[in-house]
N, CA and C of each residue as an Amber inpcrd file, in Angstrom:
protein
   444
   0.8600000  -1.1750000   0.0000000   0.0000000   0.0000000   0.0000000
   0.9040000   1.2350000   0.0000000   0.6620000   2.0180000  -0.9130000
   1.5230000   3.7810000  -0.5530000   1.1640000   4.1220000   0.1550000
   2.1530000   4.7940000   0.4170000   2.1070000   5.6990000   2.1070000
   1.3050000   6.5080000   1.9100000   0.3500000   7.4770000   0.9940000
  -0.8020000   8.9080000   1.2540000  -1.9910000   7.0360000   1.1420000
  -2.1410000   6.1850000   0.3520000  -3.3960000   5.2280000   0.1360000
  -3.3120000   4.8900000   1.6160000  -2.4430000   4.3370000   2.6520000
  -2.3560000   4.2700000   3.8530000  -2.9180000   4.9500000   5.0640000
  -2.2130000   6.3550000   4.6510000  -2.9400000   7.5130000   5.3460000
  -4.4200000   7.6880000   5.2760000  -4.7180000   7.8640000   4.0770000
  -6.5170000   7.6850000   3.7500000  -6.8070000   6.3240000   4.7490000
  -6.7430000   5.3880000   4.5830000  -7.5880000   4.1770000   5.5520000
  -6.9710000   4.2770000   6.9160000  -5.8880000   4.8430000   6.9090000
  -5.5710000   4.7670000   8.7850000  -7.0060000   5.6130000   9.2840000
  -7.1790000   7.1250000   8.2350000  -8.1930000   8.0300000   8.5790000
  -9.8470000   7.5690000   8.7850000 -10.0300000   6.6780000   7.8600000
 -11.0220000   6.5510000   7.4380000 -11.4470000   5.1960000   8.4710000
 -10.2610000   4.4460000   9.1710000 -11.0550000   3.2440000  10.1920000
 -10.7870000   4.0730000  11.7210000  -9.8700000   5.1330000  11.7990000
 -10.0840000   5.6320000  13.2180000 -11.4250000   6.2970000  12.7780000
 -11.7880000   6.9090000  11.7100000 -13.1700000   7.6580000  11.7890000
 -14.3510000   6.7460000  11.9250000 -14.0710000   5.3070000  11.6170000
 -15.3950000   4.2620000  12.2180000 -15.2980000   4.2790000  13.2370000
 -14.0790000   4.1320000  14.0130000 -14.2400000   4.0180000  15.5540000
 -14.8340000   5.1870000  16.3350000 -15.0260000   6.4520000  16.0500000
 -15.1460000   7.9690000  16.5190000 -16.7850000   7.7230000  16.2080000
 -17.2450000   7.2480000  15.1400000 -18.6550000   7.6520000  14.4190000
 -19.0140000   6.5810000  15.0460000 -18.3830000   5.5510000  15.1780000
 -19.2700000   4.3990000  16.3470000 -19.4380000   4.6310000  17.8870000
 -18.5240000   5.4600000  18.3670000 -19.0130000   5.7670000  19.6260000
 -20.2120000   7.0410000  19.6450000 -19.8680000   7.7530000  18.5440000
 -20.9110000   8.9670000  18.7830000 -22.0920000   8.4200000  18.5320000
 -22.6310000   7.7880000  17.5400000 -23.7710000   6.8990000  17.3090000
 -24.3850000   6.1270000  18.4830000 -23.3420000   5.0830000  19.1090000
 -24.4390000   4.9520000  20.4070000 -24.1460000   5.5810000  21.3070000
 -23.7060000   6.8550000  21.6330000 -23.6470000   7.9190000  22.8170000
 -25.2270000   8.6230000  21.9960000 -25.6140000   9.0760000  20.9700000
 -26.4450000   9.2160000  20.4660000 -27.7510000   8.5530000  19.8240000
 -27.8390000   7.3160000  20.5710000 -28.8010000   6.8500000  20.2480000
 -29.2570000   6.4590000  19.4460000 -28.5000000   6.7910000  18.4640000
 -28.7970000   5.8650000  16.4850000 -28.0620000   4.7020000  16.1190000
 -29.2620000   3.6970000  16.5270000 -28.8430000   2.5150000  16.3320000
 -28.4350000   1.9720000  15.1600000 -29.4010000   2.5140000  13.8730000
 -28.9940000   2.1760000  12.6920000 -27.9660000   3.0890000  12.2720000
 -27.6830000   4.2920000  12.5600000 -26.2280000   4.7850000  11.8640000
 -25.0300000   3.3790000  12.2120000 -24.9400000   3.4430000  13.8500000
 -24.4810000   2.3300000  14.3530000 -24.3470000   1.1830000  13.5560000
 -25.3150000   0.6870000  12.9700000 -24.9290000  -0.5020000  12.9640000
 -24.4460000  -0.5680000  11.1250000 -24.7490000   0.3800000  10.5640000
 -24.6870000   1.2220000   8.8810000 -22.7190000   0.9190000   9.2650000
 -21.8460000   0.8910000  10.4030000 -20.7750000   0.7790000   9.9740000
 -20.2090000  -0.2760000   9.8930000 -21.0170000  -1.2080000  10.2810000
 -20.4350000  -2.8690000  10.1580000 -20.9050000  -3.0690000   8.6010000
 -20.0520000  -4.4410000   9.1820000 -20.2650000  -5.2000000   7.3350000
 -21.1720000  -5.6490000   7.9710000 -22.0570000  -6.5120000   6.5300000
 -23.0240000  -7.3210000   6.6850000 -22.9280000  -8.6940000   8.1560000
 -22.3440000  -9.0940000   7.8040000 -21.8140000 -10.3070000   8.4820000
 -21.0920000  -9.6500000  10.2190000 -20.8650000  -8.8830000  10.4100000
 -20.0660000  -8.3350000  11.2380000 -20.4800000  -9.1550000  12.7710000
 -18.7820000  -9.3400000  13.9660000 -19.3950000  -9.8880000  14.9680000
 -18.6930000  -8.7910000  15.2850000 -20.1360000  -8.3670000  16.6380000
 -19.9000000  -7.6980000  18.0450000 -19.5940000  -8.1320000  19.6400000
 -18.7590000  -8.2550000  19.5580000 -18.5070000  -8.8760000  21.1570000
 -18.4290000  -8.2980000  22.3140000 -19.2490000  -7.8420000  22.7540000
 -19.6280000  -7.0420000  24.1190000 -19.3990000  -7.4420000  25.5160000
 -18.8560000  -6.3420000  26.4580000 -18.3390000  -7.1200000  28.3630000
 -19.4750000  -7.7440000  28.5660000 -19.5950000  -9.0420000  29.1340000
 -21.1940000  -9.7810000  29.9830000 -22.1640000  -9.8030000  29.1480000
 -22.1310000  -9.8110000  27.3830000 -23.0750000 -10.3380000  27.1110000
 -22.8160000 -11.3490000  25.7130000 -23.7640000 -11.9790000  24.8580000
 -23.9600000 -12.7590000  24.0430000 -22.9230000 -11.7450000  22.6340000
 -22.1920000 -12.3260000  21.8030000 -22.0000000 -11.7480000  20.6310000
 -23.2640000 -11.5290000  19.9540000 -23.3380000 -10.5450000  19.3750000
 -24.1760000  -9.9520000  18.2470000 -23.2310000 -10.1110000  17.1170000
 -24.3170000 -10.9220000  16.0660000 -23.4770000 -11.2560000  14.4500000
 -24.9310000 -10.9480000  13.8160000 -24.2240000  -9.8600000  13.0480000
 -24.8010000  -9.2370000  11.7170000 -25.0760000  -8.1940000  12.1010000
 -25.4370000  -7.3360000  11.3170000 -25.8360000  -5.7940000  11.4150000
 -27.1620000  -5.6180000  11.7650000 -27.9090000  -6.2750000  11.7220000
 -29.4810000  -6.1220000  12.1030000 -29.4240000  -6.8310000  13.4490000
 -28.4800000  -7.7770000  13.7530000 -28.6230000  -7.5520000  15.3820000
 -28.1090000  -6.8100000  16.1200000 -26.8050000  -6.1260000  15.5260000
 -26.2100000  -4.7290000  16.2240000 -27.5980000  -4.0700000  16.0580000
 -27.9960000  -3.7200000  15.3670000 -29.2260000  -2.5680000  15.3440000
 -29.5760000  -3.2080000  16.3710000 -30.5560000  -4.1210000  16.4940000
 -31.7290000  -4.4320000  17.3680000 -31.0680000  -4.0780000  18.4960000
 -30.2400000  -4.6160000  19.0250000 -29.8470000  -4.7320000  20.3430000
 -29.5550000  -3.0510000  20.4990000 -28.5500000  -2.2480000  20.0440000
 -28.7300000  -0.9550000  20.4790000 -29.9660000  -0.3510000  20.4810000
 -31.3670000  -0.6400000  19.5380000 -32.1930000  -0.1920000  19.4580000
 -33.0530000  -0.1590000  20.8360000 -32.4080000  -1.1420000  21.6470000
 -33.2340000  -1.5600000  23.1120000 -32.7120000  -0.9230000  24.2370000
 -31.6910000  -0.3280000  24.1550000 -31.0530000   0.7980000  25.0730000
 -32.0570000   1.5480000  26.0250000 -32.4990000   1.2370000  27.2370000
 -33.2490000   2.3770000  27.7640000 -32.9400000   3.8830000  27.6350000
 -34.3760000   4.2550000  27.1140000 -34.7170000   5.8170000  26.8000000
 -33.9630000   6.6510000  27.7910000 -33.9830000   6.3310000  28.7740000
 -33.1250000   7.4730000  30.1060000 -31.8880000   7.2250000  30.3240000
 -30.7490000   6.3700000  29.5110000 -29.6260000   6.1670000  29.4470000
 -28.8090000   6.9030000  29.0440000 -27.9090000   7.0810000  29.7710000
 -26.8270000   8.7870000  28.5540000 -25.4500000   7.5570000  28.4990000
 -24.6900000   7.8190000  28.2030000 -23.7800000   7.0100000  27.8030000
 -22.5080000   8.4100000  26.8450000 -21.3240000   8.2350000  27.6340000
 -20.2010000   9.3560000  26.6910000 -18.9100000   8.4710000  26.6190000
 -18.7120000   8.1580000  25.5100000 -17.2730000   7.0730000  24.8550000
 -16.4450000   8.4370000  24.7380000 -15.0430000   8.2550000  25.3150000
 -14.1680000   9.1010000  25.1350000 -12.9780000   8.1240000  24.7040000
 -13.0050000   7.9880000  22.8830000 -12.1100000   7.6380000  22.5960000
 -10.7320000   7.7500000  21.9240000  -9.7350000   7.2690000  21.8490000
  -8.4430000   7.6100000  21.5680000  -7.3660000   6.8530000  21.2800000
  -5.9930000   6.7550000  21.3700000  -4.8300000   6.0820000  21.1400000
  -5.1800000   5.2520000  20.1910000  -5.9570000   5.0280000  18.8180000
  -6.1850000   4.4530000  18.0390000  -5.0170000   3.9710000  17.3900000
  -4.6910000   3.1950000  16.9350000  -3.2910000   2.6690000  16.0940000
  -4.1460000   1.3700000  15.2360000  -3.7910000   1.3770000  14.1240000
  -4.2530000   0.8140000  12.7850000  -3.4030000   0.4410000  12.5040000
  -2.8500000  -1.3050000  11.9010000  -2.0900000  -1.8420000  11.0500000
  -2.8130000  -2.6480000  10.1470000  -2.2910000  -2.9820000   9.0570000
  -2.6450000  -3.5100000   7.9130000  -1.7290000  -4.8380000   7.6200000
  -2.7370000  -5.5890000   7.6590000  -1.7860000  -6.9970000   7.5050000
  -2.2220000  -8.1850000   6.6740000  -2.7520000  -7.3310000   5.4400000
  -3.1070000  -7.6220000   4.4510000  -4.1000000  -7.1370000   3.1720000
  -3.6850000  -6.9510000   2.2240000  -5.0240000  -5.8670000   1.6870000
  -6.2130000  -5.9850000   1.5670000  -6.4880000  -4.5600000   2.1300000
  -8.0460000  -4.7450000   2.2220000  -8.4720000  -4.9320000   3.5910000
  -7.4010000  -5.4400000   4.4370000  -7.7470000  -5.8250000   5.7320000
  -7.1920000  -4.8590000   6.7820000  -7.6120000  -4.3110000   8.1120000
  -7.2260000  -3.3290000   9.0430000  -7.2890000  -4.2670000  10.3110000
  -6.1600000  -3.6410000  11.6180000  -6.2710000  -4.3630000  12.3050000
  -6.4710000  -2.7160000  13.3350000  -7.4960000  -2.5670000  14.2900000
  -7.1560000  -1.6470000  15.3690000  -7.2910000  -1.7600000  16.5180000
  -6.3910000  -0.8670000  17.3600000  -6.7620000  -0.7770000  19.1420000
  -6.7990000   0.5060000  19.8230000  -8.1630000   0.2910000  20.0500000
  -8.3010000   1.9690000  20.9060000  -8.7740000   2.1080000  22.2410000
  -8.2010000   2.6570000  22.9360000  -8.2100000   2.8350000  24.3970000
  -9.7930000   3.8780000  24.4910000 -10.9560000   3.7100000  25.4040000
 -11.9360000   4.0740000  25.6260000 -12.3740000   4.1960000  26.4890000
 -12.5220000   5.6740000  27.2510000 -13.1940000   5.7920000  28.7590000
 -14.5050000   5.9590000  28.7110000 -15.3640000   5.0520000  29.3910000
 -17.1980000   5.2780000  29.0340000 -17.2780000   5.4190000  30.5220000
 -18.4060000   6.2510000  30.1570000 -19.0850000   7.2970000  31.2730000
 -20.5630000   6.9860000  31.4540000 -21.1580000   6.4800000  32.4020000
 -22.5430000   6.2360000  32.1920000 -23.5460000   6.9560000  33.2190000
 -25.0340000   7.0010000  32.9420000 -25.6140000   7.6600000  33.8160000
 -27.1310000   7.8810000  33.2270000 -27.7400000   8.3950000  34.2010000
 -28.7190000   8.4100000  33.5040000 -29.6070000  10.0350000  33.5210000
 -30.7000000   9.9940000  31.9800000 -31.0230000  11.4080000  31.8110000
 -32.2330000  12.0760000  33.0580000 -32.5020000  11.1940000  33.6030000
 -33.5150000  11.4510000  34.6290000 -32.9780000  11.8700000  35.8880000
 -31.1410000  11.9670000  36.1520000 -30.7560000  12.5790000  37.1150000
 -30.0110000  13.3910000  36.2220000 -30.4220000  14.9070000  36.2410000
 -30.5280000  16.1100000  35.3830000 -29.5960000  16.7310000  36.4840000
 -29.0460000  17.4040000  36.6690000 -28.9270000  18.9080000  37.7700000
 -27.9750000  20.3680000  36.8060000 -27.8430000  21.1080000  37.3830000
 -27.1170000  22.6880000  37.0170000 -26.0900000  22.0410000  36.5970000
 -25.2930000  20.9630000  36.6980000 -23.5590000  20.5970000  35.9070000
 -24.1400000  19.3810000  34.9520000 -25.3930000  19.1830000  34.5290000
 -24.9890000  17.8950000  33.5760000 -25.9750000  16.9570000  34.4960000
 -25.8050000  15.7760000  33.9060000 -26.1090000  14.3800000  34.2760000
 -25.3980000  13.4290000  35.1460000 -25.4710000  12.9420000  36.4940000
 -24.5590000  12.9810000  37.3360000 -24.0260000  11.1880000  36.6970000
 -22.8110000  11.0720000  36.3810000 -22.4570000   9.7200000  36.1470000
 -22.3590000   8.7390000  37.0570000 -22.8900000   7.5290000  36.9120000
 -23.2020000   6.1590000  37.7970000 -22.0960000   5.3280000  38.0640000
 -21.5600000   5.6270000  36.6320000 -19.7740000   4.2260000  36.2950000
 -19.0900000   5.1000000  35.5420000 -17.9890000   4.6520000  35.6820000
 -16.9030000   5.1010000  34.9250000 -16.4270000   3.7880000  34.1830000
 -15.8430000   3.3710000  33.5040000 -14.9510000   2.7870000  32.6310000
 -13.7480000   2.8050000  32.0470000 -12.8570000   2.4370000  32.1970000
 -12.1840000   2.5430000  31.1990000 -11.5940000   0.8210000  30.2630000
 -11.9110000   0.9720000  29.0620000 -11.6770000  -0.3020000  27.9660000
 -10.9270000  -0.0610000  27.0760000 -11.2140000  -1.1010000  26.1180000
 -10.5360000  -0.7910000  24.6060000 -11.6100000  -1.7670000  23.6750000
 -11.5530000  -1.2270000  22.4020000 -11.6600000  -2.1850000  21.0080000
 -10.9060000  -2.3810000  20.5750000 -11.0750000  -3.9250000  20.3360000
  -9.9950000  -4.4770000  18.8870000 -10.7720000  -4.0860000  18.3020000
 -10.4910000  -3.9450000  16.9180000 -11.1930000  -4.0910000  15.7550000
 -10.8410000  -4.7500000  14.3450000 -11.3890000  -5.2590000  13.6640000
 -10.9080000  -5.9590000  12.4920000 -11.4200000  -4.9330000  11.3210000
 -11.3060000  -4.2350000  10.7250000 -12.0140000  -3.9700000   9.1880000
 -11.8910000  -4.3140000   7.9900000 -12.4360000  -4.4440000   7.2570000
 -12.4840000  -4.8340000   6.0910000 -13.3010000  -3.5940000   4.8010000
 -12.2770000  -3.7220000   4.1620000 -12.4460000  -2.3380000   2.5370000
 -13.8090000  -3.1170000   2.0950000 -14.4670000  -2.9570000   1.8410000
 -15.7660000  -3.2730000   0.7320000 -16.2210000  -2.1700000  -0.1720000
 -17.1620000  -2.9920000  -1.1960000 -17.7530000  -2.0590000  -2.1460000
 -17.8650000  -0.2200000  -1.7630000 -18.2880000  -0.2140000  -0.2670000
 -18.8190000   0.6280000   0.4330000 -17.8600000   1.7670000   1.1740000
 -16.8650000   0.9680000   1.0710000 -15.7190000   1.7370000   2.1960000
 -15.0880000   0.7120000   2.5250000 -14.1470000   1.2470000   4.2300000
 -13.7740000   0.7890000   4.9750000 -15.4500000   0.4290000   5.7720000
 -15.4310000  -0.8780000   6.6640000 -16.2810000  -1.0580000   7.5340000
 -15.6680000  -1.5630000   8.6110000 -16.2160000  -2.1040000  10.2310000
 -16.1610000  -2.7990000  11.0550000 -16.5420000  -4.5340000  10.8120000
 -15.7070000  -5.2790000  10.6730000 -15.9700000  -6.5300000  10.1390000
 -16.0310000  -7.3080000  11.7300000 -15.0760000  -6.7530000  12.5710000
 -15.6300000  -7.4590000  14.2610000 -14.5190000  -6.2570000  15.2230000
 -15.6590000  -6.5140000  16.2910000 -15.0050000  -5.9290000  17.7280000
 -15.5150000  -6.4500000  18.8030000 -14.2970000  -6.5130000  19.2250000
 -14.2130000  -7.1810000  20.4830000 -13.9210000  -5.8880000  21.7700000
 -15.3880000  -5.4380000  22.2550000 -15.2270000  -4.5960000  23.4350000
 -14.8380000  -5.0500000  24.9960000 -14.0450000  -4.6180000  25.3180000
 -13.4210000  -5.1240000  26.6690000 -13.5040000  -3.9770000  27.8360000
 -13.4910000  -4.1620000  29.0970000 -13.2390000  -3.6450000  29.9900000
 -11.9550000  -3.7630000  30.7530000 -11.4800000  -2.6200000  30.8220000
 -10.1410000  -3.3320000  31.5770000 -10.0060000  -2.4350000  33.0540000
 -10.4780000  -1.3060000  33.5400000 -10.8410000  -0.3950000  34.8930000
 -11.7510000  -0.4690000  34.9740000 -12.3390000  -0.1370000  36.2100000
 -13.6150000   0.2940000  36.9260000 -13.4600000   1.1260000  37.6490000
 -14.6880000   1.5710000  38.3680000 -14.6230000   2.5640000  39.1880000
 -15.0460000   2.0460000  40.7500000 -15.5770000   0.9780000  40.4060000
 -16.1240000   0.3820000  41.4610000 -17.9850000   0.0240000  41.5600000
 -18.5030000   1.4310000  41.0930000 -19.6720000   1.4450000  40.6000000
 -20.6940000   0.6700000  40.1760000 -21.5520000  -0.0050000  40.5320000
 -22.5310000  -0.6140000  39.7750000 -23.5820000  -0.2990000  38.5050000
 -23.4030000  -0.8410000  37.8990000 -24.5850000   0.2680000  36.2110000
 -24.5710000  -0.5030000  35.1610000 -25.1750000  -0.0380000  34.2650000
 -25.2190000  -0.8760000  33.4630000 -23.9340000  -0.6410000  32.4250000
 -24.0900000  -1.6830000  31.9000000 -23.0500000  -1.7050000  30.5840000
 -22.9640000  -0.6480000  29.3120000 -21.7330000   0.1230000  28.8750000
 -21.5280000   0.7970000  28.2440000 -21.3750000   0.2090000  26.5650000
């Protein structure tokens, strides 16, 4: 791969990872799930993998309404280890809480987090996509809440 064709997909799979956290910090399940491939597995802390894109949808689609949720992500690093194929790891602090405890500073947070994604992508017709991630937890806060 040339080094500027490189640059473009390093850009373009840290920008899945950025548009995937803002999506479910925002509540759009189908943008969400619009960045996987068809086939795509999701592997989530404490629960069942989700495989395919219509079960990523569904399942974010079930998110309780009073949930706020803020992914603060970063240290992304992308290698390529084969064409067409992306490998990434990004360090992610999630913040959880809910919209029904409102006050003068915000929404008071329940958990803290801090994780990472692997991620696998894969170039298609379409773009770069999310072909699997594997979300992990690796801190806590101590906190009890639900899952980010």
């Amino acid at each position: 791969m040339r080094a500027l064709e490189q640059l473009l997909a390093e850009q373009d799979c840290r920008d899945l990872v950025y548009r995937a956290a803002a999506h479910a910090d925002n509540g759009d399940a189908t943008a969400l799930a619009e960045l996987f491939t068809e086939d795509a597995v999701l592997v989530r802390p404490g629960a069942q993998p989700l495989t395919g894109r219509e079960a990523i949808r569904a399942a974010y689609a079930q998110r309780p309404a009073d949930r706020i949720t803020r992914h603060i992500v970063g240290q992304t690093l992308i290698e390529f280890p084969s064409p067409g194929v992306a490998h990434g790891l990004s360090l992610a602090q999630i913040w959880i809480g809910s919209k029904d405890d409102h006050g003068p500073l915000g929404c008071r947070a329940h958990t803290q987090r801090v994780g990472e994604f692997e991620d696998r992508f894969a170039l298609t017709p379409l773009g770069w996509r999310i072909a699997r991630r594997d979300a992990r937890f690796v801190l806590h806060n101590g906190a009890v809440g639900a899952q980010g």
